[in-house]
Backbone as CSV, one residue per row, in Angstrom:
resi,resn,N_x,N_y,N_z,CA_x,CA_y,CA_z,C_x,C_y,C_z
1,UNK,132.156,74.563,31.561,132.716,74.876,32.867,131.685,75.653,33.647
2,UNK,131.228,75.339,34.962,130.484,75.700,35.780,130.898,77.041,36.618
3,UNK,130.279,77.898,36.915,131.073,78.994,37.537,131.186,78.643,38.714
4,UNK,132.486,79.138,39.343,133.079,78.576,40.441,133.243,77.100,40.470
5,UNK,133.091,75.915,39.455,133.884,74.974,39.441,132.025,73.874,40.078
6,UNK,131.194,74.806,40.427,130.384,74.117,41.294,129.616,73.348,40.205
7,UNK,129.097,72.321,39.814,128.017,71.281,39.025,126.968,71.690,40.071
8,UNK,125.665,72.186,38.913,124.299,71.985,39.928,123.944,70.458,39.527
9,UNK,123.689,70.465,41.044,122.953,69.182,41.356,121.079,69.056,40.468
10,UNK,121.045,67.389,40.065,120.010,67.106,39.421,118.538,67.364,40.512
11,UNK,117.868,67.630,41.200,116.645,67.892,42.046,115.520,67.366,41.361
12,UNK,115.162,65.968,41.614,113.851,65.146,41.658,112.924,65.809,42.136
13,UNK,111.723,65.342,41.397,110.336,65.919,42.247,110.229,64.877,43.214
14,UNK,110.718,63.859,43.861,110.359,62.717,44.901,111.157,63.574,46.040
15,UNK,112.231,64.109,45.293,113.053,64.408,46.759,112.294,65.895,47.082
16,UNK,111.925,66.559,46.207,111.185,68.132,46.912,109.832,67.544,47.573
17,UNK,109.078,66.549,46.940,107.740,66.301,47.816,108.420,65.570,48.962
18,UNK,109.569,64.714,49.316,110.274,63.964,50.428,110.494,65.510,51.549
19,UNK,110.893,66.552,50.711,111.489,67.569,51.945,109.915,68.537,52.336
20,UNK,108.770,68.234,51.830,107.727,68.793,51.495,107.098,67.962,53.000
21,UNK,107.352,66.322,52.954,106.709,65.280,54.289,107.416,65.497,54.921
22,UNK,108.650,66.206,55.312,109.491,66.019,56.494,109.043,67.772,57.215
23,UNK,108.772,68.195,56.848,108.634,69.634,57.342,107.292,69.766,58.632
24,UNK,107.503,70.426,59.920,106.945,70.672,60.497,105.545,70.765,60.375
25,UNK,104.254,70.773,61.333,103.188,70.700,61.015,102.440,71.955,61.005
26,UNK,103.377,72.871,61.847,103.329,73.988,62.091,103.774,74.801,60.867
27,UNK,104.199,74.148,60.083,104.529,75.125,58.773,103.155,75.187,57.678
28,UNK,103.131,76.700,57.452,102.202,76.997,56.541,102.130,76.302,55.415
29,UNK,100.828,75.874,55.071,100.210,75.242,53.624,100.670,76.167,53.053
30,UNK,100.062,76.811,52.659,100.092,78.065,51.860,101.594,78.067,50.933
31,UNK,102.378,78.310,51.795,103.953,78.695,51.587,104.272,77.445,51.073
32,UNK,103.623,76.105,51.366,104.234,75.142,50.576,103.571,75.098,49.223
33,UNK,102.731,75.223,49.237,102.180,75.042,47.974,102.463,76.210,47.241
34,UNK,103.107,77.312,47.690,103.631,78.371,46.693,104.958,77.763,46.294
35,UNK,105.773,77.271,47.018,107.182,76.700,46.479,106.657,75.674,45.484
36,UNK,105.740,74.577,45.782,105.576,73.412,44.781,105.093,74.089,43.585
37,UNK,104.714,75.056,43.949,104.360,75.674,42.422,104.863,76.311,41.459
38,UNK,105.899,77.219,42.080,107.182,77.822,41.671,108.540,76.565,40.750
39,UNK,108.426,75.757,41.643,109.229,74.322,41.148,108.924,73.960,40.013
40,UNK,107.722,73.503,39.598,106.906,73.332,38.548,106.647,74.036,37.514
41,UNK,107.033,75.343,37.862,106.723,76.387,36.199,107.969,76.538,35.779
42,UNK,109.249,76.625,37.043,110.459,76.694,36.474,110.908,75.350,35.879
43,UNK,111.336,74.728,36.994,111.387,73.416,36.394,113.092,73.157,36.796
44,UNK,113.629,72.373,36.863,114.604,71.993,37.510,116.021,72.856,36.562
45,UNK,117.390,72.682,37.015,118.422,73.317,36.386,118.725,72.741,34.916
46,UNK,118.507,71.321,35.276,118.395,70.128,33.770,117.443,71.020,32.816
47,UNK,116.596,70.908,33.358,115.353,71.739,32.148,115.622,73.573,31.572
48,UNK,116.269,74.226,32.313,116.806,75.235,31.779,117.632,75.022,30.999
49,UNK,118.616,74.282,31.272,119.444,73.970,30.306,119.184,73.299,28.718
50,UNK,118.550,72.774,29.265,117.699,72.622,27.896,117.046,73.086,26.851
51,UNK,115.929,74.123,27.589,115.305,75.187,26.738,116.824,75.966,26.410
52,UNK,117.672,76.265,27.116,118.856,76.987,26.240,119.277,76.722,25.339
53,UNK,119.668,75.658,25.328,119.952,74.471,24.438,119.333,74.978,22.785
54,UNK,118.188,75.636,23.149,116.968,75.173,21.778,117.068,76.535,20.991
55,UNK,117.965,77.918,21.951,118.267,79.056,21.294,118.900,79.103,20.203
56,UNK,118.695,79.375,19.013,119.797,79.553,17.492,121.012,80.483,18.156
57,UNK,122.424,80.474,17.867,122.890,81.461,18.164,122.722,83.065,17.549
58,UNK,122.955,83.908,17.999,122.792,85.460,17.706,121.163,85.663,18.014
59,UNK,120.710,84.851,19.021,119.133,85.189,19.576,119.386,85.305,21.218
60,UNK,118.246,85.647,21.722,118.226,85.266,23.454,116.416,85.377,23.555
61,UNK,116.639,84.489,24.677,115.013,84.341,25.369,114.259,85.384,25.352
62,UNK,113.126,85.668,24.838,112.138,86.612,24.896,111.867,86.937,26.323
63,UNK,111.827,88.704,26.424,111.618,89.191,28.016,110.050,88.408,28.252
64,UNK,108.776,88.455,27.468,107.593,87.766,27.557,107.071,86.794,27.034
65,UNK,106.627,85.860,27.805,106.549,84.683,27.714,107.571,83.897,26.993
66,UNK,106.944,82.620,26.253,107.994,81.509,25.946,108.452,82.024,24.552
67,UNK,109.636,81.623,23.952,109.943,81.126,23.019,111.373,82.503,22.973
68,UNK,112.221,82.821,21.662,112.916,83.547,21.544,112.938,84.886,20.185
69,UNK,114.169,85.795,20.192,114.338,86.719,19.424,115.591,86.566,18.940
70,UNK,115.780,87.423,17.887,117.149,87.717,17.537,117.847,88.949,17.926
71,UNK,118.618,88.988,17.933,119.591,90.140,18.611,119.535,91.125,17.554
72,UNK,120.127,92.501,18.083,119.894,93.263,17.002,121.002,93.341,16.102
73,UNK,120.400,93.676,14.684,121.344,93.408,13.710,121.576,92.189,13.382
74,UNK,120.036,91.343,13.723,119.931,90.330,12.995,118.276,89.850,12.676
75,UNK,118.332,89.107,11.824,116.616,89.024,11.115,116.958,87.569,11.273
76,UNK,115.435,87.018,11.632,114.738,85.944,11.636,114.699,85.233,10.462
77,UNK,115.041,84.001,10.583,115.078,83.212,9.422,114.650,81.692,9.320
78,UNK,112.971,81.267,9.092,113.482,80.171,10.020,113.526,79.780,11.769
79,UNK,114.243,79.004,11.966,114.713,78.731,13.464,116.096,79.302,13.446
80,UNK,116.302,79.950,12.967,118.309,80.518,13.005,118.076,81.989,12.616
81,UNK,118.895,82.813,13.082,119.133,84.184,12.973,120.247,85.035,12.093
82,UNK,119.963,85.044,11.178,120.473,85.718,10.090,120.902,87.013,9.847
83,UNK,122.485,87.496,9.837,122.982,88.994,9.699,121.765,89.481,8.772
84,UNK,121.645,90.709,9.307,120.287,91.703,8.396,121.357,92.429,7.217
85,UNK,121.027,92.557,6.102,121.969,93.070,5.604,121.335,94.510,5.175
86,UNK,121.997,95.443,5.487,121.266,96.778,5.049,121.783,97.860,4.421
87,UNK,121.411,98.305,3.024,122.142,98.868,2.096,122.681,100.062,2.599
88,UNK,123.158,100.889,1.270,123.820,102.127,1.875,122.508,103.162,1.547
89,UNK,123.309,103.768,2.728,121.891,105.261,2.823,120.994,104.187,3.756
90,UNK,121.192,103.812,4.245,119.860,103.339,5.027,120.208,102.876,6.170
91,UNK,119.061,102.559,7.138,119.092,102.269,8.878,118.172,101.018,9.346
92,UNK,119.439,100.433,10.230,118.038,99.579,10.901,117.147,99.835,11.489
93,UNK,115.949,99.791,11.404,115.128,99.761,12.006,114.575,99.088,13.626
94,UNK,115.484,98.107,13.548,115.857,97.139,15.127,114.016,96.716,15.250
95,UNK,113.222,96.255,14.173,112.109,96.122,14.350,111.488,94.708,13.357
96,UNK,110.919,93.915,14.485,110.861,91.995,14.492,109.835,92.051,13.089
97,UNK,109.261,93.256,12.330,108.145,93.292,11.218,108.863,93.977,10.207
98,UNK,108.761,93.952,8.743,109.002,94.939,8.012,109.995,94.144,7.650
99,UNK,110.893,94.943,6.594,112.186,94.715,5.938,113.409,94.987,6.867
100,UNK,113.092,95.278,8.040,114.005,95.698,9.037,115.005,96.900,8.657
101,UNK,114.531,97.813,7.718,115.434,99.023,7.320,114.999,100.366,6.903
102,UNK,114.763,101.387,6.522,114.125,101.941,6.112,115.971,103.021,5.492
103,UNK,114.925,104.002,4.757,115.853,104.952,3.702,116.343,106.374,4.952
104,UNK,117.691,106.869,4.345,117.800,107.888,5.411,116.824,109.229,4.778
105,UNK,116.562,110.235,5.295,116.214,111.189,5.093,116.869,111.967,3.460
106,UNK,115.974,112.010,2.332,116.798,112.249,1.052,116.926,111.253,0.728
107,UNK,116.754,110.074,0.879,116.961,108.839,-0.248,115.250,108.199,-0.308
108,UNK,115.103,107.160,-1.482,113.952,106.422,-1.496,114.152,105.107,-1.767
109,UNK,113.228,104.311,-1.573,113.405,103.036,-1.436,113.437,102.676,-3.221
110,UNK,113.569,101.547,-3.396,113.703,101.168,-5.316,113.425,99.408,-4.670
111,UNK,112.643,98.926,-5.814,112.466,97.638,-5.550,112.735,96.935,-4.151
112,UNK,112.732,97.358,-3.047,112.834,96.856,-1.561,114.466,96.368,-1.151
113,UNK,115.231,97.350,-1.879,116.740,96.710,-2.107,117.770,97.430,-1.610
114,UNK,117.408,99.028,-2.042,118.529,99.634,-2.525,118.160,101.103,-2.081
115,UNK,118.532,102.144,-2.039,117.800,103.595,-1.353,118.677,104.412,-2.691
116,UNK,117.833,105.111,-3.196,118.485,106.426,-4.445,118.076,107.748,-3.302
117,UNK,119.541,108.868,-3.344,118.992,109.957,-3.395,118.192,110.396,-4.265
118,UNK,116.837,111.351,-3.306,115.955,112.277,-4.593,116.638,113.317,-5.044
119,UNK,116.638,113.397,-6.201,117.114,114.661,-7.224,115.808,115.602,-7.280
120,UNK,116.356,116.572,-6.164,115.068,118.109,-6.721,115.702,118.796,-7.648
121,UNK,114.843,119.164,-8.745,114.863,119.713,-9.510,114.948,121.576,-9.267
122,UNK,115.945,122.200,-10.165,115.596,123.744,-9.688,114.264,123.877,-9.496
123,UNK,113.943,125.000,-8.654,112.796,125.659,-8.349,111.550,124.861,-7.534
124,UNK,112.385,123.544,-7.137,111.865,122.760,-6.254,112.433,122.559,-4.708
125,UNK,111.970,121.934,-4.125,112.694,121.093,-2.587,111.830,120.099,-1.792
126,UNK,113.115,119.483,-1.191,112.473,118.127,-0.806,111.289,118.297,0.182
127,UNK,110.293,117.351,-0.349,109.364,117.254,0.882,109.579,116.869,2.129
128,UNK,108.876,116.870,3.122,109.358,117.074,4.374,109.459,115.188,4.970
129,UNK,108.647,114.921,4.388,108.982,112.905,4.087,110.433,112.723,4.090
130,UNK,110.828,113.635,2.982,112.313,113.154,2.774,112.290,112.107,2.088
131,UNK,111.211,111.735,1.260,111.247,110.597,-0.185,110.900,111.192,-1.755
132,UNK,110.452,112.476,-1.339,109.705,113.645,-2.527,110.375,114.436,-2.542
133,UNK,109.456,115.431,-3.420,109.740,116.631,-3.997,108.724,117.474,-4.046
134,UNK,108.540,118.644,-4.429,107.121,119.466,-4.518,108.016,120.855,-4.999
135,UNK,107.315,121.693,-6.124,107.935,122.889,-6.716,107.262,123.808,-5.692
136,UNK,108.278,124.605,-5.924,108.040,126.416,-4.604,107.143,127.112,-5.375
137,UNK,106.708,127.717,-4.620,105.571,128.864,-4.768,106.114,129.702,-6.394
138,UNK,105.255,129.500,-7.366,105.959,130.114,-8.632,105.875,129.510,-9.503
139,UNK,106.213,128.153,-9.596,106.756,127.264,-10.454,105.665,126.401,-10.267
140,UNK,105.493,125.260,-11.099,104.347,124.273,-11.416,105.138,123.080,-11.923
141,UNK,104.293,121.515,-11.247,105.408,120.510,-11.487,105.203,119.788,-12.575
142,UNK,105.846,119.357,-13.626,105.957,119.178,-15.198,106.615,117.535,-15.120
143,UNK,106.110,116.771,-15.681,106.989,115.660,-15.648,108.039,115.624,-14.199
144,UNK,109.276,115.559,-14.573,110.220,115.589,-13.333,111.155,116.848,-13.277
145,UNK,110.204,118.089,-13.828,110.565,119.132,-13.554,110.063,120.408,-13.090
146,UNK,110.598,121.861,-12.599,110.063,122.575,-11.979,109.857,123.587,-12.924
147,UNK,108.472,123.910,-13.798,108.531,124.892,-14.547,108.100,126.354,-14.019
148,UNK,108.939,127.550,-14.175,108.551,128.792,-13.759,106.848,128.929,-14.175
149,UNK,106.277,130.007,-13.920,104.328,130.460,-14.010,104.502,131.530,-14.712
150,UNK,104.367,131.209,-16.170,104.454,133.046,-16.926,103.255,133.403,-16.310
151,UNK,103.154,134.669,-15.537,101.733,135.725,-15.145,101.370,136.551,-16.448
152,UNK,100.177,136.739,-16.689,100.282,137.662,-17.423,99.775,138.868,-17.003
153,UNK,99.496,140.038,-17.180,99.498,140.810,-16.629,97.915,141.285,-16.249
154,UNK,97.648,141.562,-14.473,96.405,142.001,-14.440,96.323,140.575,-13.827
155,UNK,97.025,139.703,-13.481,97.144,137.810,-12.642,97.530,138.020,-11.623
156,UNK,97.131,137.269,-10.684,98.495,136.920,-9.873,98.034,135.239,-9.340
157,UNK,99.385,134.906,-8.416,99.382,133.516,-8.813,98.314,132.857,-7.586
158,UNK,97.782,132.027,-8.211,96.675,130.806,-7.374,97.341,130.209,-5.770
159,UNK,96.420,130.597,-4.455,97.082,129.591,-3.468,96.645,128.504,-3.113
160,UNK,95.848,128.189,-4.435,95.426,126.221,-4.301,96.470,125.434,-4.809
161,UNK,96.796,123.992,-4.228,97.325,123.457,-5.344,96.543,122.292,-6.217
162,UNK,96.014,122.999,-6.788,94.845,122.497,-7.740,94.555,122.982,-8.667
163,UNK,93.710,123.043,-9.782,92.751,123.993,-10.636,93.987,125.021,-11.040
164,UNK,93.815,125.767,-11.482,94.739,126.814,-12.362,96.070,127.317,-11.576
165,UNK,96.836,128.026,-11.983,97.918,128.593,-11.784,97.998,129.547,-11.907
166,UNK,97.309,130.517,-11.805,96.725,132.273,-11.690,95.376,132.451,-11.997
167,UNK,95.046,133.329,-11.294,93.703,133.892,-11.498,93.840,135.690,-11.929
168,UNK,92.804,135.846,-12.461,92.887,137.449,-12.686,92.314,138.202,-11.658
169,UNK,92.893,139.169,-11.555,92.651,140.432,-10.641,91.251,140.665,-10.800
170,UNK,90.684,141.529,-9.575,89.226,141.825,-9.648,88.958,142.791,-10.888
171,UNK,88.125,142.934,-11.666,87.934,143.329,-12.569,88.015,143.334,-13.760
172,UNK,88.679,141.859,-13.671,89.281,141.148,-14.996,88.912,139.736,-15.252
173,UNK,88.548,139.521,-15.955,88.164,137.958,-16.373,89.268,137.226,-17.120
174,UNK,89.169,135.678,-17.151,90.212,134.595,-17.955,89.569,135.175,-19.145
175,UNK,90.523,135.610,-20.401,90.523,135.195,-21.946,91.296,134.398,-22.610
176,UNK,91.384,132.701,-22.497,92.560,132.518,-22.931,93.703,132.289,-22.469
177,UNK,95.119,132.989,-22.141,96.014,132.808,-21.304,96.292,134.572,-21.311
178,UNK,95.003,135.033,-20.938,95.445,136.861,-20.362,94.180,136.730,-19.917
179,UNK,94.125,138.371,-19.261,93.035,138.542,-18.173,92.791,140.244,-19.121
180,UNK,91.350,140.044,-19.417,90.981,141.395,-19.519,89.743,141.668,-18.863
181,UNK,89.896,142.951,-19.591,89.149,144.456,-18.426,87.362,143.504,-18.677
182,UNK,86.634,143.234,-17.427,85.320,143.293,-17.477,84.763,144.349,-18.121
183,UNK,83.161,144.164,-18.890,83.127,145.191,-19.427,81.912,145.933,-18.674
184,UNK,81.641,146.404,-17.806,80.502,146.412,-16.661,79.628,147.940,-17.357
185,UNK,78.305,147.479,-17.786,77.063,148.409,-17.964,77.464,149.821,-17.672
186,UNK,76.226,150.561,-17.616,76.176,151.806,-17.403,75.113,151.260,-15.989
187,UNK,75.107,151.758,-14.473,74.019,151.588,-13.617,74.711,150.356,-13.022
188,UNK,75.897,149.924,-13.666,76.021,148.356,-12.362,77.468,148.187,-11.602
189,UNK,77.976,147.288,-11.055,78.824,147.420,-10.414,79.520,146.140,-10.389
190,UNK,81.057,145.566,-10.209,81.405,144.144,-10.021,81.148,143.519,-8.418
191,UNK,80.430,142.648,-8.821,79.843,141.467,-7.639,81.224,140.627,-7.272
192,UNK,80.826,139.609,-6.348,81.711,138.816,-5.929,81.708,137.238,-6.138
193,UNK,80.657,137.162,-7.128,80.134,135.595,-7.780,81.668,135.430,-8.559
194,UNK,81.771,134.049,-8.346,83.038,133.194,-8.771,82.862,132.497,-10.504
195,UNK,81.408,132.695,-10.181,80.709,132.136,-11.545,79.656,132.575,-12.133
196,UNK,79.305,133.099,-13.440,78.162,133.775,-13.885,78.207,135.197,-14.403
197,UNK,77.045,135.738,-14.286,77.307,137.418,-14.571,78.547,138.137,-13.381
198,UNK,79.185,138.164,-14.120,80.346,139.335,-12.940,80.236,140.215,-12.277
199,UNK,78.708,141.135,-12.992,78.237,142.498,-12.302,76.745,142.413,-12.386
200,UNK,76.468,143.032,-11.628,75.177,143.381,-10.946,74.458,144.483,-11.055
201,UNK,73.168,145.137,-11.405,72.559,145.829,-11.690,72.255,146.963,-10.424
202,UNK,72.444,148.300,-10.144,72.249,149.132,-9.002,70.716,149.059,-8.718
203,UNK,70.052,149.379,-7.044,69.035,149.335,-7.311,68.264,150.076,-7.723
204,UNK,67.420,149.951,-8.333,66.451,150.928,-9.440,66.505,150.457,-10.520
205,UNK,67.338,149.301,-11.131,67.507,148.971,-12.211,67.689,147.566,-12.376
206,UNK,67.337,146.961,-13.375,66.913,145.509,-13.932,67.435,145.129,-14.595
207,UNK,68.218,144.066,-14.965,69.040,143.270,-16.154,68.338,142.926,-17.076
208,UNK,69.142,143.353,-18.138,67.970,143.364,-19.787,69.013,143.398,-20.593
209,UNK,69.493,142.301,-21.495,70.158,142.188,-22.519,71.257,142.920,-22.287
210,UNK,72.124,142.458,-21.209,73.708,142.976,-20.853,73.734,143.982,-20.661
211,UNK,72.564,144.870,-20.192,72.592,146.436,-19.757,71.456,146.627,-18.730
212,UNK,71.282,147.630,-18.218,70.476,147.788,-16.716,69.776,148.721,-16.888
213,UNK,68.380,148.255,-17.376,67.496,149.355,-16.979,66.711,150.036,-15.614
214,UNK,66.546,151.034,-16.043,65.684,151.408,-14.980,64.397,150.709,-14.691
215,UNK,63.825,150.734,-13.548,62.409,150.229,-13.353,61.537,150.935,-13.234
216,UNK,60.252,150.870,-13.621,59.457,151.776,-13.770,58.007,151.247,-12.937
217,UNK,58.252,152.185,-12.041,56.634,151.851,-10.809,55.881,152.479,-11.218
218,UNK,54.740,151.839,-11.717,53.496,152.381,-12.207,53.164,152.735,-10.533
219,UNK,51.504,153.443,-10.825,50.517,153.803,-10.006,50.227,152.842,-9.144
220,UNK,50.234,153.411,-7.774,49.787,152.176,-6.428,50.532,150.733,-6.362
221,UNK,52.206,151.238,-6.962,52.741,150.278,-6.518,54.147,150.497,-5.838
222,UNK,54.901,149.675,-5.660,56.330,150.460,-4.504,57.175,149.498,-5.221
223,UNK,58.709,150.080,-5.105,59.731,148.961,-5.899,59.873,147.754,-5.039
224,UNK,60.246,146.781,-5.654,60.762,145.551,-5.035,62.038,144.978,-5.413
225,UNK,63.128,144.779,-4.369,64.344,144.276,-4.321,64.297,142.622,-4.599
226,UNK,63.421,142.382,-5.393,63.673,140.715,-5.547,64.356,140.862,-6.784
227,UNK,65.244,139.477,-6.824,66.118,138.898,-8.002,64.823,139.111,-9.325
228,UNK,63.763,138.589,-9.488,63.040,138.022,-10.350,61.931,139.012,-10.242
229,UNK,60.687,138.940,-11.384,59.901,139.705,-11.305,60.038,140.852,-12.217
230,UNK,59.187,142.000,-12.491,59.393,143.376,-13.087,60.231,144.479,-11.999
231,UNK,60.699,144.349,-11.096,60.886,145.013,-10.089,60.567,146.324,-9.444
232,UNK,58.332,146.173,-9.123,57.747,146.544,-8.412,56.965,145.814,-8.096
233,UNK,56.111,145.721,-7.092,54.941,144.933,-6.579,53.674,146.492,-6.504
234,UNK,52.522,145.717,-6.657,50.971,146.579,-6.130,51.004,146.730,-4.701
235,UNK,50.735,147.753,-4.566,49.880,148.123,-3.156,49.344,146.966,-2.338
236,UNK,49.017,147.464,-1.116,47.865,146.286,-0.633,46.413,146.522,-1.072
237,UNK,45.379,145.424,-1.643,44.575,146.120,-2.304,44.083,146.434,-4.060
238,UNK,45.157,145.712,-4.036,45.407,146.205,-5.813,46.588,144.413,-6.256
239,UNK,46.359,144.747,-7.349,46.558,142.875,-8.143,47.360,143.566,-9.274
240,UNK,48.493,143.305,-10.040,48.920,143.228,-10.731,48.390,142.750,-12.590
241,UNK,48.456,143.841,-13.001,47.498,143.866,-14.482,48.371,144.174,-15.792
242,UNK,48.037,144.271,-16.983,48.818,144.740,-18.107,49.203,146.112,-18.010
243,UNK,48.415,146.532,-17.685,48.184,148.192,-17.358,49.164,148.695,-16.245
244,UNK,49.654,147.838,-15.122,49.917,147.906,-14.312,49.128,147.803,-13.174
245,UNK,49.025,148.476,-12.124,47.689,147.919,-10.810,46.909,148.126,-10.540
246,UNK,45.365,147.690,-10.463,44.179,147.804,-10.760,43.459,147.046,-9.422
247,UNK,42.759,148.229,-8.963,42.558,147.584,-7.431,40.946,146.391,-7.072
248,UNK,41.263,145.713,-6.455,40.714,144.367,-6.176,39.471,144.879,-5.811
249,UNK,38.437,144.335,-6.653,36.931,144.467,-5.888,36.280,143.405,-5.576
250,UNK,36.125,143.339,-4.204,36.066,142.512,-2.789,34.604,141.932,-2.952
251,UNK,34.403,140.384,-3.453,32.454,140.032,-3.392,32.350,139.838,-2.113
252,UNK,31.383,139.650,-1.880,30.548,139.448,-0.609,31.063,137.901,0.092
253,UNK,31.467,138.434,1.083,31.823,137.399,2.274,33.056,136.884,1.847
254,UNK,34.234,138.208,1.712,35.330,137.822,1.253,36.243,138.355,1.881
255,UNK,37.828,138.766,1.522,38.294,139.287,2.151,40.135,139.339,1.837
256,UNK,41.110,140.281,1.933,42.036,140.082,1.448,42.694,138.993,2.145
257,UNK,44.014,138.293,1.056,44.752,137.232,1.207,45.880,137.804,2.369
258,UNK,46.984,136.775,2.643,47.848,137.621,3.508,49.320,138.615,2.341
259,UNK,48.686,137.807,1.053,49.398,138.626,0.210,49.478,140.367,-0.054
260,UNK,47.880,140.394,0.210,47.213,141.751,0.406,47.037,141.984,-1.041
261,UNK,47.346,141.244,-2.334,47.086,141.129,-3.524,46.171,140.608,-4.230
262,UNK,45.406,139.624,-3.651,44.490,138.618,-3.960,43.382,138.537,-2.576
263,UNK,42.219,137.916,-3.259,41.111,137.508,-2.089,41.001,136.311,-1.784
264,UNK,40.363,135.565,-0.491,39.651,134.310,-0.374,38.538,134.555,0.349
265,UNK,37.485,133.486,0.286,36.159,133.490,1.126,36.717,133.358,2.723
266,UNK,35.504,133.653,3.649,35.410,133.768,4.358,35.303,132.376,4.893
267,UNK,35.486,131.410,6.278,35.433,130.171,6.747,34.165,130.288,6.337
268,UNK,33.521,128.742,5.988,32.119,128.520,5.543,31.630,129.010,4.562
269,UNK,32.409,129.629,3.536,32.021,130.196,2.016,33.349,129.024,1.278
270,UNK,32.998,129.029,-0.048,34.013,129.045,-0.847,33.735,129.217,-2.264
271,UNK,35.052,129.481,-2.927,34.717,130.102,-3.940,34.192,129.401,-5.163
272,UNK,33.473,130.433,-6.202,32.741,129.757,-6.953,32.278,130.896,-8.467
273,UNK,33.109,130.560,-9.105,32.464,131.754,-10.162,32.930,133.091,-9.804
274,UNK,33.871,133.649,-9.091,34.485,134.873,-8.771,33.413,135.162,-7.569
275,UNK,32.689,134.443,-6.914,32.255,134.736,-5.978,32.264,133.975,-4.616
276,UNK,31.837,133.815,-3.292,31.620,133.270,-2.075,30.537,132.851,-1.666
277,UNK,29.689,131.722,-2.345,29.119,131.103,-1.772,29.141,129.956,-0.139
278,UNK,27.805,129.631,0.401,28.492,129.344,1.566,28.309,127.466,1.194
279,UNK,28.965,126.828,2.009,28.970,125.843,2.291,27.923,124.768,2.559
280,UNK,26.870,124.204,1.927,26.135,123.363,1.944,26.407,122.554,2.969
């Protein structure tokens, strides 16, 4: 039944190019050839009807370009549109990709079927996904459970979630599953290395078989703050000996290094036998 009872009439392309030759001369090209063109992409009332015709039911015409969709609360199947069926605990998604459903907040998916609430375990709570779990600050996650962190004493607990589950207090090292007292020299102090010797030698004093000696500056020399070495250096002038420092005697056409410890020749000398010959 036609609305209002009216049948559209069939419209030939002979009779639109017929009303196309009868039209004034004074009428714009332009405007005709925008209607003949318009005619042509739509296409007559017969031909709508047709492409309707070709819709599965529970679909309608795509807003872009050709062809169609399914309505919502229904999945593609084929050329026909198929009730979506969607378990409990779960939502449509109203989306033409995917399984068209997803899990509510607190449930997880199981073989692409079915949604289980997650069971947190005491001393746990759900992740913020809302498909997990993760144990609270304290506790450590065990199989599918939340085990408390015995501390032991002189610990406290790790804020990685990685690598251990307490660390010991400053001044205390891992033994095992307790933390005891570092045992720090006479002359040294606890450092802040994560790894290695724990303490450090004061200055004036040198690491020597887990205890800190003093350093001892011989004659014409001054201490030195390097890691390595006896910890003094010579004068400027003076070279480092068994004895301790024994000052540099300078041959001819020579001159100190920028070490101020050692010599080299002069440009156009070089050395030869502890001496500065010149350059041939």
């Amino acid at each position: 039944m036609h609305r209002n009872g009216v049948k559209p009439s069939q419209v030939s392309y002979k009779r639109v190019l017929g009303v196309l030759a009868a039209l004034p001369l004074s009428f714009n090209p332009a405007l005709a050839l925008a209607f003949l063109t318009l005619f042509f992409v739509i296409g007559s009332p017969h031909n709508a009807q047709s492409q309707s015709s070709m819709i599965p039911a529970n679909a309608r015409p795509q807003i872009y370009g050709n062809g169609w969709e399914c309505n919502r609360g229904y999945r593609r199947e084929g050329n026909a549109c198929l009730v979506l069926i969607v378990p409990e605990s779960a939502y449509a998604t109203n989306r033409n990709y995917g399984k068209g459903w997803e899990c509510l907040h607190g449930f997880h998916e199981v073989n692409d079927a079915t949604c289980l609430e997650v069971t947190v375990p005491d001393g746990g709570y759900l992740d913020p996904s809302g498909e997990g779990w993760s144990c609270l600050r304290g506790y450590m996650k065990v199989d599918d459970i939340c085990l408390e962190i015995d501390l032991p004493p002189n610990a406290y607990l790790a804020y990685r979630g990685y690598g251990p589950a307490w660390l010991c207090d400053r001044g205390y090292e891992v033994e095992g599953d307790t933390c005891v007292a570092i045992a720090i020299p006479e002359n040294a102090f606890l450092n802040e290395a994560r790894y290695g010797q724990p303490w450090t030698c004061q200055r004036g004093y040198f690491e020597h078989d887990d205890t800190c000696e003093a350093v001892v500056v011989p004659e014409n020399a001054h201490f030195n703050d390097a890691s390595y070495g006896p910890g003094w250096r010579c004068n400027r002038g003076f070279t480092a000996s068994d004895d301790g420092c024994q000052a540099i005697e300078l041959p001819d056409n020579a001159h100190l290094d920028r070490s101020g410890n050692r010599w080299e020749c002069h440009r156009n000398f070089q050395r030869s036998r502890g001496r500065c010959v010149q350059n041939k």
